[in-house]
py3Dmol code that shows the C-alpha trace and the ligand (Angstrom):
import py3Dmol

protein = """\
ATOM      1  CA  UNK A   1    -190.323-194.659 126.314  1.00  0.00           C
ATOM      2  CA  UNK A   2    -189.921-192.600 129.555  1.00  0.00           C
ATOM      3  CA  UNK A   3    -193.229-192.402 131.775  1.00  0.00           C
ATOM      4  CA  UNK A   4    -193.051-188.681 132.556  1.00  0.00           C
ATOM      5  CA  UNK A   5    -192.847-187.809 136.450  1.00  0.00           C
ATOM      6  CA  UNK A   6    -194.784-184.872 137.936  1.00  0.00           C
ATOM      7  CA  UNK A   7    -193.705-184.358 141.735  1.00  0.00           C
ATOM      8  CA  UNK A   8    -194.948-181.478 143.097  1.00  0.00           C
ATOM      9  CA  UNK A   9    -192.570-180.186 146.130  1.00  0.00           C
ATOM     10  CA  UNK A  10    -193.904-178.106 148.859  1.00  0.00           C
ATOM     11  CA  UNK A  11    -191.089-176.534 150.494  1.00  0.00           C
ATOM     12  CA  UNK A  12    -191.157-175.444 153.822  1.00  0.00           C
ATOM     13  CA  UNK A  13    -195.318-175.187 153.051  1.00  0.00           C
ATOM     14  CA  UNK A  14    -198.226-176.283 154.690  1.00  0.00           C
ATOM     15  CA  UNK A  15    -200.139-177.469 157.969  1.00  0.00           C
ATOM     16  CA  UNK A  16    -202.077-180.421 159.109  1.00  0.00           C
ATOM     17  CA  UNK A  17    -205.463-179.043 157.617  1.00  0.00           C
ATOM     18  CA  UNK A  18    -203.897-177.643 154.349  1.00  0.00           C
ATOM     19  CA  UNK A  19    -202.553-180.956 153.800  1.00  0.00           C
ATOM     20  CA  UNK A  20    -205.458-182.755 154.265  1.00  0.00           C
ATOM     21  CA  UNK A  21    -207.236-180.818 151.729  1.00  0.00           C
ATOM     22  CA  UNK A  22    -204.607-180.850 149.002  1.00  0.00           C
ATOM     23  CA  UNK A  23    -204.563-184.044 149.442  1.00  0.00           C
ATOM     24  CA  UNK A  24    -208.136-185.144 149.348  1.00  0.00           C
ATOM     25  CA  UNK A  25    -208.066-182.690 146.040  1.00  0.00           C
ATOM     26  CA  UNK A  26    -205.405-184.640 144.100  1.00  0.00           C
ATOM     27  CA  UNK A  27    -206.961-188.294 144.894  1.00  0.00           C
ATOM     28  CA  UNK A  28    -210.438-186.753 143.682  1.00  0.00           C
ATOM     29  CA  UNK A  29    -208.902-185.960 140.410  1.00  0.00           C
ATOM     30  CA  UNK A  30    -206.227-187.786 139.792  1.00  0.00           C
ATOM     31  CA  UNK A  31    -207.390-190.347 137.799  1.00  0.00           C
ATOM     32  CA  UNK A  32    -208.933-188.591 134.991  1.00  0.00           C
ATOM     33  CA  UNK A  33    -206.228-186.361 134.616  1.00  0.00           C
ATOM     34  CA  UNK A  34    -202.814-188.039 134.302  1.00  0.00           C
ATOM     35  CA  UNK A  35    -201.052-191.343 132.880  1.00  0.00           C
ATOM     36  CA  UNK A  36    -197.696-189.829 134.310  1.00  0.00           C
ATOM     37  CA  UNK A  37    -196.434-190.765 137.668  1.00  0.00           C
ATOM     38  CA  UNK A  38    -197.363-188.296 140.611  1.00  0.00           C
ATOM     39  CA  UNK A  39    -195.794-187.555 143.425  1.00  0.00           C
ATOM     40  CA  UNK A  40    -195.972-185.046 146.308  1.00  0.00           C
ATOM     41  CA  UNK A  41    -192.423-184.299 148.235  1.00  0.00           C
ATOM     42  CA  UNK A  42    -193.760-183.395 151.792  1.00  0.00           C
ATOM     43  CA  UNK A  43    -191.981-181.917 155.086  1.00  0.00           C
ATOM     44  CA  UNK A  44    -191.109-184.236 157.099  1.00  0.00           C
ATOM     45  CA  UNK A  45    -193.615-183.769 159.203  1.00  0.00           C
ATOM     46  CA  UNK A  46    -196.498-184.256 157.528  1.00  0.00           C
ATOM     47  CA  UNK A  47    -195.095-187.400 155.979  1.00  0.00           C
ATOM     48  CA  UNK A  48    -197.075-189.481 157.956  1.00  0.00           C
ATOM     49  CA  UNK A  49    -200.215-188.402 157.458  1.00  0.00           C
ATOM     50  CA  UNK A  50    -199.578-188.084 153.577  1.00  0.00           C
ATOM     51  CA  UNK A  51    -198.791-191.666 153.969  1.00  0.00           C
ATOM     52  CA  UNK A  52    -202.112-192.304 155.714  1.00  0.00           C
ATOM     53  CA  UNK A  53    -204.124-190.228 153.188  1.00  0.00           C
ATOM     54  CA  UNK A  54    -202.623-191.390 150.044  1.00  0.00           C
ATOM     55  CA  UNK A  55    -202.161-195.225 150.712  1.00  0.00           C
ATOM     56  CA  UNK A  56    -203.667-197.338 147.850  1.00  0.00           C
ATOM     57  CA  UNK A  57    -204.076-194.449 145.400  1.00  0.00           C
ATOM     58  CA  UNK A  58    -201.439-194.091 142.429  1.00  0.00           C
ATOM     59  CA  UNK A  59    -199.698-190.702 144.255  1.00  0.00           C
ATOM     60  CA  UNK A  60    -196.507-191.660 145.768  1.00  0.00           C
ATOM     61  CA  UNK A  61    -194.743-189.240 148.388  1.00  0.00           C
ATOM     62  CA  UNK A  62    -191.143-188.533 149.559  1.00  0.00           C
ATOM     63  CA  UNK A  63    -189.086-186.456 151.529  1.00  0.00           C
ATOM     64  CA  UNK A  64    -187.317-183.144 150.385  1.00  0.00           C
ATOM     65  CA  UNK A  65    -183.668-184.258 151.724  1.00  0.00           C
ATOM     66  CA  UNK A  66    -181.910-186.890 153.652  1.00  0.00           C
ATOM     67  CA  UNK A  67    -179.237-187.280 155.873  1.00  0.00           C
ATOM     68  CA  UNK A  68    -176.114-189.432 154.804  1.00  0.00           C
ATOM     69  CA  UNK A  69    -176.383-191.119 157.625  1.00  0.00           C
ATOM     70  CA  UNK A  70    -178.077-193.663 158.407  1.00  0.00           C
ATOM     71  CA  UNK A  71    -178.811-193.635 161.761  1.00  0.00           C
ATOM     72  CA  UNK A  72    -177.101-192.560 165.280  1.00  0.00           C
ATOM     73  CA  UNK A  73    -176.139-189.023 166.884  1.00  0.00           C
ATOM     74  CA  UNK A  74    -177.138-186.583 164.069  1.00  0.00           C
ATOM     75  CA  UNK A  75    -179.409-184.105 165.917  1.00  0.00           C
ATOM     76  CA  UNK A  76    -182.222-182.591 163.544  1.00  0.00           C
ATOM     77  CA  UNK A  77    -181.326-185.160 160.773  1.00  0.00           C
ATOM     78  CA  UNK A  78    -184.096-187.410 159.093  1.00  0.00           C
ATOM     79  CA  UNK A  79    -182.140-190.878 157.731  1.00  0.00           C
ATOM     80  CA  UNK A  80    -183.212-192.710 154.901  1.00  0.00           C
ATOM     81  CA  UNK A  81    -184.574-195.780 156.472  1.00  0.00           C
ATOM     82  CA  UNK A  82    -187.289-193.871 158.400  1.00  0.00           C
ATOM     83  CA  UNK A  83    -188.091-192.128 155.149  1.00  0.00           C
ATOM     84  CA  UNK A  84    -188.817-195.538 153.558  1.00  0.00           C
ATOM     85  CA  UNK A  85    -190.631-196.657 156.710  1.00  0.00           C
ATOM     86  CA  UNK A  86    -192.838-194.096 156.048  1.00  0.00           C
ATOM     87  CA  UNK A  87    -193.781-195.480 152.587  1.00  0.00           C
ATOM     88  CA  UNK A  88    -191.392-192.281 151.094  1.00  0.00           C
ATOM     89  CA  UNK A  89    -190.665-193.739 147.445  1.00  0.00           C
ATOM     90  CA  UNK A  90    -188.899-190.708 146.491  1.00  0.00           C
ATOM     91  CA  UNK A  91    -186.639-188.341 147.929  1.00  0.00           C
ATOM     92  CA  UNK A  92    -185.418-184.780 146.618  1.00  0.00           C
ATOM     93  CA  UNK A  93    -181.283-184.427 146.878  1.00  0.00           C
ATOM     94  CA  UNK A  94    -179.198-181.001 146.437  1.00  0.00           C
ATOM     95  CA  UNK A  95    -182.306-178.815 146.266  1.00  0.00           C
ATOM     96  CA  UNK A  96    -180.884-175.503 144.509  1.00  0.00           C
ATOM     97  CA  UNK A  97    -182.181-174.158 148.247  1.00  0.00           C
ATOM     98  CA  UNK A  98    -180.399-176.481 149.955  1.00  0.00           C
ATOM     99  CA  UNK A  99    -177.042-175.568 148.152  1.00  0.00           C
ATOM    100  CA  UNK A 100    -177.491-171.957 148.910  1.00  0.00           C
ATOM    101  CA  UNK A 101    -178.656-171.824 152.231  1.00  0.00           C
ATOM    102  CA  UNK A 102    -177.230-175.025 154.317  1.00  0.00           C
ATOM    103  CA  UNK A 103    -174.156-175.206 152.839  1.00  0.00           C
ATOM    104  CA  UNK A 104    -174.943-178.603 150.622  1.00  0.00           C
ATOM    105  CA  UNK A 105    -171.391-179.493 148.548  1.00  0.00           C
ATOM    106  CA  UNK A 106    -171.294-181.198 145.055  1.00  0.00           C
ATOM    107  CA  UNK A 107    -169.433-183.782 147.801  1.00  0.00           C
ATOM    108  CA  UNK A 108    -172.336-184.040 149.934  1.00  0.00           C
ATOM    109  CA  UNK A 109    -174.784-184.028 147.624  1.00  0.00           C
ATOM    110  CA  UNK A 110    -173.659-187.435 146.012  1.00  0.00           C
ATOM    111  CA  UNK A 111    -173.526-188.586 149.437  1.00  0.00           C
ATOM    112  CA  UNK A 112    -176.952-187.925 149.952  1.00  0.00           C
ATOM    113  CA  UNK A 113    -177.835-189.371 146.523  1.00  0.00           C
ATOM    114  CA  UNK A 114    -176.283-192.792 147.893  1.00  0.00           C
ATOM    115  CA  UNK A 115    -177.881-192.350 151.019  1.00  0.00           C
ATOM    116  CA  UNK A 116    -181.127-192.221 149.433  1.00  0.00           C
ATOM    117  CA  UNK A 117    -180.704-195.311 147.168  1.00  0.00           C
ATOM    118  CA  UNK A 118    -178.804-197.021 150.409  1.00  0.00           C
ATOM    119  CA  UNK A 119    -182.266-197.213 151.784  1.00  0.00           C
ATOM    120  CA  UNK A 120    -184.680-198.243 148.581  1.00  0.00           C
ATOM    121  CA  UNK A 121    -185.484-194.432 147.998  1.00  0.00           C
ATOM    122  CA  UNK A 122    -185.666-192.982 144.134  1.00  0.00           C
ATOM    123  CA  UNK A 123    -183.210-189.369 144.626  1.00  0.00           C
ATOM    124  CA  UNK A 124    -185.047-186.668 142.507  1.00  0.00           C
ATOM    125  CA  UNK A 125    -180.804-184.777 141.939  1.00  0.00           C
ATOM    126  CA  UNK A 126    -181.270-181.291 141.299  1.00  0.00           C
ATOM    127  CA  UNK A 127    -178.776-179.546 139.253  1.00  0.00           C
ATOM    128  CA  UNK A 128    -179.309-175.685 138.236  1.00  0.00           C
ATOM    129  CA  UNK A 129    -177.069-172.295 137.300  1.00  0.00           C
ATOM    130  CA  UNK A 130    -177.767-168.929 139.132  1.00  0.00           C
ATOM    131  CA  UNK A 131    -178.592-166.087 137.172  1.00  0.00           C
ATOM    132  CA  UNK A 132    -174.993-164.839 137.496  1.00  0.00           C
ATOM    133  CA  UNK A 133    -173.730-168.005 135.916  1.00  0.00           C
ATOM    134  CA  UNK A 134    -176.176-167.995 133.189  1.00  0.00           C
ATOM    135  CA  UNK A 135    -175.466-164.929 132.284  1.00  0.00           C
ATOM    136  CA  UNK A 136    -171.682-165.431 132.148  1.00  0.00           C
ATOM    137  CA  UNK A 137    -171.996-168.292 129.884  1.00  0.00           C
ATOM    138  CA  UNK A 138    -171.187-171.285 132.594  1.00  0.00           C
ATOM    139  CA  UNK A 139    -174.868-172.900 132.629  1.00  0.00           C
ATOM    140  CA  UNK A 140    -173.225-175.978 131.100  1.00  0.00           C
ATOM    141  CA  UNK A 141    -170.009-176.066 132.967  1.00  0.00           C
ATOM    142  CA  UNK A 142    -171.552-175.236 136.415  1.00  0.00           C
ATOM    143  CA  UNK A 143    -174.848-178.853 135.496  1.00  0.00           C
ATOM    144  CA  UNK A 144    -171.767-180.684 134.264  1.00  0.00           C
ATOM    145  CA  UNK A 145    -169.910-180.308 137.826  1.00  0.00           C
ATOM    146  CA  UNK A 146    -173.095-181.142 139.249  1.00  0.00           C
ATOM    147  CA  UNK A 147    -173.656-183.884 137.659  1.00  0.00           C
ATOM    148  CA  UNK A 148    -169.977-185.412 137.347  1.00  0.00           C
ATOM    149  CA  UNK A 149    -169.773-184.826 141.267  1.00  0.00           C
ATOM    150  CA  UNK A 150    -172.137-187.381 141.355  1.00  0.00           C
ATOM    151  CA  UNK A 151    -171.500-190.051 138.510  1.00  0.00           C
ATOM    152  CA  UNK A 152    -167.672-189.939 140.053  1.00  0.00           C
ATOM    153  CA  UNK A 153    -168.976-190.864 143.134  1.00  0.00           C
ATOM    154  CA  UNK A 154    -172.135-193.138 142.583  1.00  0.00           C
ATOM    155  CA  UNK A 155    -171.399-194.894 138.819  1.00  0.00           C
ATOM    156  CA  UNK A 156    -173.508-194.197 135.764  1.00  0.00           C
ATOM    157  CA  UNK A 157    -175.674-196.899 137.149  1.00  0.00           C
ATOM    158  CA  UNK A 158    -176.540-195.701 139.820  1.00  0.00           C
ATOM    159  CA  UNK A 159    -177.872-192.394 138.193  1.00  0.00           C
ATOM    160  CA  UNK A 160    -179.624-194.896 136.343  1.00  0.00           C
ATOM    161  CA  UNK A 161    -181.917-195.968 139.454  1.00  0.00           C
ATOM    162  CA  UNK A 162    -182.614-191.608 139.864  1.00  0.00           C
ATOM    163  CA  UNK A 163    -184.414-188.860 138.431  1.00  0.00           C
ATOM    164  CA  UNK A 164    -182.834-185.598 137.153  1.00  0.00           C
ATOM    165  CA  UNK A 165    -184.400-182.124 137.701  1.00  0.00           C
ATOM    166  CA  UNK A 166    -182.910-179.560 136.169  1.00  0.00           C
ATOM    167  CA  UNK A 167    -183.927-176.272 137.933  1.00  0.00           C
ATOM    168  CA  UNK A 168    -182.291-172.896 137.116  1.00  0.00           C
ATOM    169  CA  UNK A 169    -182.293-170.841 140.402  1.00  0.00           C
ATOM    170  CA  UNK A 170    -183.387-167.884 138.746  1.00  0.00           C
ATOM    171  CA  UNK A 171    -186.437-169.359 137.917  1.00  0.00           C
ATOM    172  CA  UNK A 172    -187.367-170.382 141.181  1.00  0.00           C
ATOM    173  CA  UNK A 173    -190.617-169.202 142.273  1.00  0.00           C
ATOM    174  CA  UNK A 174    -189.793-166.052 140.187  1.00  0.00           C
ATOM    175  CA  UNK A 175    -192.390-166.503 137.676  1.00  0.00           C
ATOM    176  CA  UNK A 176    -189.453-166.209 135.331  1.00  0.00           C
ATOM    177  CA  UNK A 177    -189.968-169.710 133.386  1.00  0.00           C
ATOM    178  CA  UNK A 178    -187.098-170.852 130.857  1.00  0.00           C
ATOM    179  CA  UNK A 179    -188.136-170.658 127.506  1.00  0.00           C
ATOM    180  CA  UNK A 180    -188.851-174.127 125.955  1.00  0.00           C
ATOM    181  CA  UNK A 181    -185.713-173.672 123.933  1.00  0.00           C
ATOM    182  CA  UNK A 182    -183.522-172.832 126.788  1.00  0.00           C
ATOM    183  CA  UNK A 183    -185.042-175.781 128.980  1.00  0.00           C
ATOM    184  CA  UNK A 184    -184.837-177.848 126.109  1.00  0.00           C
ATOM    185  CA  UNK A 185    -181.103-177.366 125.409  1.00  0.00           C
ATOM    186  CA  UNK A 186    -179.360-178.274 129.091  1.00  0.00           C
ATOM    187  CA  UNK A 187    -182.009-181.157 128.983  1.00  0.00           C
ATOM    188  CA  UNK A 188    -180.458-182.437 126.091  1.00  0.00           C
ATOM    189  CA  UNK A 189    -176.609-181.227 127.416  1.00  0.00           C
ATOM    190  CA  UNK A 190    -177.231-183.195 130.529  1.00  0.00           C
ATOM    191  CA  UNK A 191    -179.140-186.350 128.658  1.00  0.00           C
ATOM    192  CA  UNK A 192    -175.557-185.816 126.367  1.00  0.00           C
ATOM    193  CA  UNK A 193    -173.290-185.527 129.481  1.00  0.00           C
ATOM    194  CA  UNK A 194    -175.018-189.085 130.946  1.00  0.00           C
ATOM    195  CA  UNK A 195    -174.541-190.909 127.560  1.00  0.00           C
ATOM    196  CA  UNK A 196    -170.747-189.997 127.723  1.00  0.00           C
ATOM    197  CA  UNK A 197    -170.746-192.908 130.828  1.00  0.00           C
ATOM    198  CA  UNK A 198    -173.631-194.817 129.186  1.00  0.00           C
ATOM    199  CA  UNK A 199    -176.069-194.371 126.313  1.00  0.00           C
ATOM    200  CA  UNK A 200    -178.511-196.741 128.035  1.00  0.00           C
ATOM    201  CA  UNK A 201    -178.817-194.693 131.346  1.00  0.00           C
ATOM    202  CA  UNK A 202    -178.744-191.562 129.475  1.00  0.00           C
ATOM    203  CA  UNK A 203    -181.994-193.028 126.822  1.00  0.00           C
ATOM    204  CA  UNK A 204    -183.985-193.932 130.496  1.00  0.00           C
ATOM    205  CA  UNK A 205    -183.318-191.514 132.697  1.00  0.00           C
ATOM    206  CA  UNK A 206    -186.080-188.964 133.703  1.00  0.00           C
ATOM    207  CA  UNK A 207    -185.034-185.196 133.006  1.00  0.00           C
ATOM    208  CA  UNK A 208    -187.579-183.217 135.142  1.00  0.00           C
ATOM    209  CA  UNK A 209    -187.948-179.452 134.723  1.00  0.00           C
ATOM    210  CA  UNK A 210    -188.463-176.957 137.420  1.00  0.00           C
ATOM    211  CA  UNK A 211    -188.547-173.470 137.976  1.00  0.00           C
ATOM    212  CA  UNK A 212    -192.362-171.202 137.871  1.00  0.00           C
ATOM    213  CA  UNK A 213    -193.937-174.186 135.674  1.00  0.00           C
ATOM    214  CA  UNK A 214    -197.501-173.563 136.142  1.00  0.00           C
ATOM    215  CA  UNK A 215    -200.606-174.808 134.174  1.00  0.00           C
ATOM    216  CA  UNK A 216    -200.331-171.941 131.265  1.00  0.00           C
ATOM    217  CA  UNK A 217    -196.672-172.937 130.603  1.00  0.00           C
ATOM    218  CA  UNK A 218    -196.162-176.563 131.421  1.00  0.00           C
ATOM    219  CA  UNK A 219    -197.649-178.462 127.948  1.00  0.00           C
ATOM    220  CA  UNK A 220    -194.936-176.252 126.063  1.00  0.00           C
ATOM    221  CA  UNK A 221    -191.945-177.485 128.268  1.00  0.00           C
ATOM    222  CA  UNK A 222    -193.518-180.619 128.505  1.00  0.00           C
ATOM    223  CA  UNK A 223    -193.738-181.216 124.951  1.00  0.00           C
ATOM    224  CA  UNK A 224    -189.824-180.761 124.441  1.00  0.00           C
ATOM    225  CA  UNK A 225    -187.818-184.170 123.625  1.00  0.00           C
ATOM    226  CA  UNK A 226    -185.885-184.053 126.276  1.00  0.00           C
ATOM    227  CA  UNK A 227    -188.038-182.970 129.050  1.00  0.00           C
ATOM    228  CA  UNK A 228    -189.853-185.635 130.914  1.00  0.00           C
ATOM    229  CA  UNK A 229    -191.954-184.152 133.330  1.00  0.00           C
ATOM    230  CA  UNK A 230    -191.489-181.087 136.052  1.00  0.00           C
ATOM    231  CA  UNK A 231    -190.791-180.408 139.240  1.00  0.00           C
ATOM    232  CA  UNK A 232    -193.036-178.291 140.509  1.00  0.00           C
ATOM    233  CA  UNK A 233    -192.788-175.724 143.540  1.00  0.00           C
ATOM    234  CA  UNK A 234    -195.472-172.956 143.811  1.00  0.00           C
ATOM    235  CA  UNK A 235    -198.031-174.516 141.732  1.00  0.00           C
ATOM    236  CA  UNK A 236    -197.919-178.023 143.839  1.00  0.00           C
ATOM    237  CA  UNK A 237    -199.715-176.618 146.415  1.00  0.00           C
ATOM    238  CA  UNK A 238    -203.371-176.044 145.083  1.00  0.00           C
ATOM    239  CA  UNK A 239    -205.134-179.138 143.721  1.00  0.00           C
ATOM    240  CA  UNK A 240    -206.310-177.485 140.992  1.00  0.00           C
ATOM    241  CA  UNK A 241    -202.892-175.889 139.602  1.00  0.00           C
ATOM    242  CA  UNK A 242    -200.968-178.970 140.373  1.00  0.00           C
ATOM    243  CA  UNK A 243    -203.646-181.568 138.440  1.00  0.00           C
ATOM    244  CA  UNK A 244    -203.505-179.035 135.569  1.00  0.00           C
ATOM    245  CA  UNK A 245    -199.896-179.513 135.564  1.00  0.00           C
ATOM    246  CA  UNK A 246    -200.243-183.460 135.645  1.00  0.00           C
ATOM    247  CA  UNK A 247    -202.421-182.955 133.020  1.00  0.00           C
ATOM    248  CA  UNK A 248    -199.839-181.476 130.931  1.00  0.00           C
ATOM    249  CA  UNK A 249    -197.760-184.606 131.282  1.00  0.00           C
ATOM    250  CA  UNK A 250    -199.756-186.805 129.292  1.00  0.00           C
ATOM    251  CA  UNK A 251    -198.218-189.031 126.757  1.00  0.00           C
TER     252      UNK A 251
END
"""
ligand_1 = """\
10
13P
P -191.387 -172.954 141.816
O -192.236 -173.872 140.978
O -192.135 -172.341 142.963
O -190.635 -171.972 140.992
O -190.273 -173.901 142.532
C -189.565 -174.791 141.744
C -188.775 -175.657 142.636
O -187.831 -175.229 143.280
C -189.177 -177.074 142.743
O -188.213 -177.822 143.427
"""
view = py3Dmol.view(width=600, height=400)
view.addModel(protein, "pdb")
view.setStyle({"model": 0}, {"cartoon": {"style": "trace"}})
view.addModel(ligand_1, "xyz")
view.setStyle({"model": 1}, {"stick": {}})
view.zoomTo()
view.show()
């Protein structure tokens, strides 16, 4: 059975003091809430003292991107090494807003994804449609791209050592959740897609969902099959909302 994953990621969110209280939050509750693995996908900057706050209690942390390299002349990049120095266990790759707004390429994407395992990190891949796409009946084609980009590239074992979140970008801190069904239905496309390569990867591989979940709506999305835990923007960032959400996860 898959452990469901909640990972909570906080964008471009935050400051020293916010952080510290979110964070003293979540340990505080943690423990009566949730048998899922928890995770909190900080800015870079704050990595450190989310490592200093949360060592020796079960959240883990990671990054929200990485750089394929791995070190050297790459101004503004963040390499995967000093993610893992930092205790990072996982790290978010192709981040629908990373697509859209630097550029990211199916291409680059899997060499992120490498990156990230390269250096002992877990890549959270994010694969999602635009509205536009959705509505001209490509959802499946557009994941499947995704996806193959990266299972060309990396092997079907290799997707094996990741997590998948499927996020449709027009859910994205809309408030405009997928319906169960929807969800439900590329989960089980993309769980199909992976068992093309191998039906072992594709039975243990975590299929996140993410997109305005929230504590009214996760336990319905959460309950689907093929859905094994959510990726969660907006709602990571109050303790309260973001325990609820754990909550929801339990097996
Ligand atoms: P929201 O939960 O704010 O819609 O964001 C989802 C997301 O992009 C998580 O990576």
């Amino acid at each position: 059975m898959r452990q469901p994953l909640v990972a909570g990621n906080w964008k471009m969110n935050g400051s020293r003091a916010s952080v510290a209280e979110l964070l003293d939050g979540l340990k505080a509750g943690i423990d009566q809430v949730t048998t899922a693995e928890v995770a909190v996908c900080a800015p870079f900057v704050y990595i450190a003292d989310v490592q200093s706050r949360l060592d020796g209690s079960p959240i883990k942390w990671g990054g929200q991107d990485v750089s394929v390299h791995e070190a050297g002349a790459y101004t503004g990049e963040t390499a995967g090494p000093m993610l893992a120095d930092f205790g990072c266990h996982f790290v978010i790759i192709g981040h629908s807003e990373r697509r859209a707004y630097h550029g990211e390429s199916d291409d680059l994407v899997a060499q992120k994804f490498s990156a990230a395992l390269a250096a002992g990190l877990v890549p959270i891949l994010c694969v999602g449609e635009t509205l536009e796409e959705r509505e001209s009946g490509v959802t499946e084609q557009v994941v499947a791209r995704q996806l193959d980009a990266v299972i060309s590239a990396c092997g079907i074992d290799d997707i094996g050592k990741g997590v998948i979140a499927y996020e449709p970008v027009w859910a994205i801190g809309t408030g405009k959740t997928a319906t169960p069904e929807q969800a439900q239905d590329v989960h089980a496309f993309i769980r199909g897609r992976l068992a093309q390569s191998s039906g072992a990867v594709a039975d243990k591989v975590r299929v996140l969902y993410g997109g305005s979940m929230n504590p009214k709506n996760a336990a319905e999305l959460m309950a689907q099959p093929d859905i094994d835990g959510g990726l969660i923007g907006g709602a990571s960032l109050k303790a309260a909302d973001f325990l609820a959400v754990c909550s929801a996860a339990n097996r």
